[in-house]
C-alpha positions in Angstrom: 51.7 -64.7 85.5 52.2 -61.6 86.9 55.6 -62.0 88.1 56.5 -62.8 84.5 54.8 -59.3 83.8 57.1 -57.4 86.8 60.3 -59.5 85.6 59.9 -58.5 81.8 58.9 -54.9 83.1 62.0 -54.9 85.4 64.4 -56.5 82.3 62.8 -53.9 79.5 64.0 -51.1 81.9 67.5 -52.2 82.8 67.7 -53.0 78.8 66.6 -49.1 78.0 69.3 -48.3 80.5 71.9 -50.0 79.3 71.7 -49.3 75.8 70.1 -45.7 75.2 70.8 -43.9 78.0 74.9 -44.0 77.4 74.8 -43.4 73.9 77.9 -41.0 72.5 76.9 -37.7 71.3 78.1 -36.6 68.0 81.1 -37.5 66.2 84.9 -38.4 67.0 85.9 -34.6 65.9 82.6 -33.3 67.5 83.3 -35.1 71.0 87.0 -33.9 70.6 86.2 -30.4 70.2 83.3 -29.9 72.7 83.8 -31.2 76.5 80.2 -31.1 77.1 79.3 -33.7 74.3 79.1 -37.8 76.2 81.9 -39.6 75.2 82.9 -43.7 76.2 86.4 -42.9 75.3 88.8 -42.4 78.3 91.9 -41.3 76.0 89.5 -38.4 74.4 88.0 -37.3 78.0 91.5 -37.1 79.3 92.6 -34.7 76.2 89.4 -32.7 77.2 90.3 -32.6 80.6 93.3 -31.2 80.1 92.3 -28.8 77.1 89.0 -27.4 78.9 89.1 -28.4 82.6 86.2 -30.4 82.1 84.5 -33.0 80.4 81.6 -35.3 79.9 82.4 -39.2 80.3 79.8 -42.3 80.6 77.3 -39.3 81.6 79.1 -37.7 84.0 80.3 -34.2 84.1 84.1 -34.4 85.6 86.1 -31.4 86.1 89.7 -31.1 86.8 90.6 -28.1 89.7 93.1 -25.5 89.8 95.3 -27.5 91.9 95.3 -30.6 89.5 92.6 -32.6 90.9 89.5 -34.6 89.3 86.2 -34.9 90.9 82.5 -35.0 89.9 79.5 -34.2 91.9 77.4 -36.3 93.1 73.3 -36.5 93.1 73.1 -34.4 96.3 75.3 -32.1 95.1 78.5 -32.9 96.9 81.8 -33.0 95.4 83.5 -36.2 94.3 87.7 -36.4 93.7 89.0 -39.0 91.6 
């Protein structure tokens, strides 16, 4: 019985995850408009990329350097390229 408790704990978790913790923020012109907004859509993050130098995709912050190149940073604070 209490594995069936730890499993349904474990599944409600992952669910809450999945679903509400990727959620798009505001509208299609919204999201366009305003990099820092989380967006699922790759074609709008690449327009903010390139209008802004940065932009907020599948809760991630990317940004796109001087020189051209995409990176992220990571949990401990270290840069990421792309």
């Amino acid at each position: 019985m209490n594995v069936l408790i730890i499993v349904f704990f474990i599944a409600s978790i992952w669910l809450i995850r999945k679903f509400a913790w990727n959620v798009e923020e505001g509208t299609d012109e919204q999201r366009e408009c305003n990099p820092e907004l989380n967006t699922k859509n790759f074609d709008i993050h690449e327009r903010r990329l390139d209008r802004f130098s940065k932009s907020k995709y599948k809760n991630r912050m990317f940004y796109l350097g001087a020189d051209g190149t995409c990176y992220y940073y990571s949990a401990t604070g270290r840069k990421i390229f792309c």
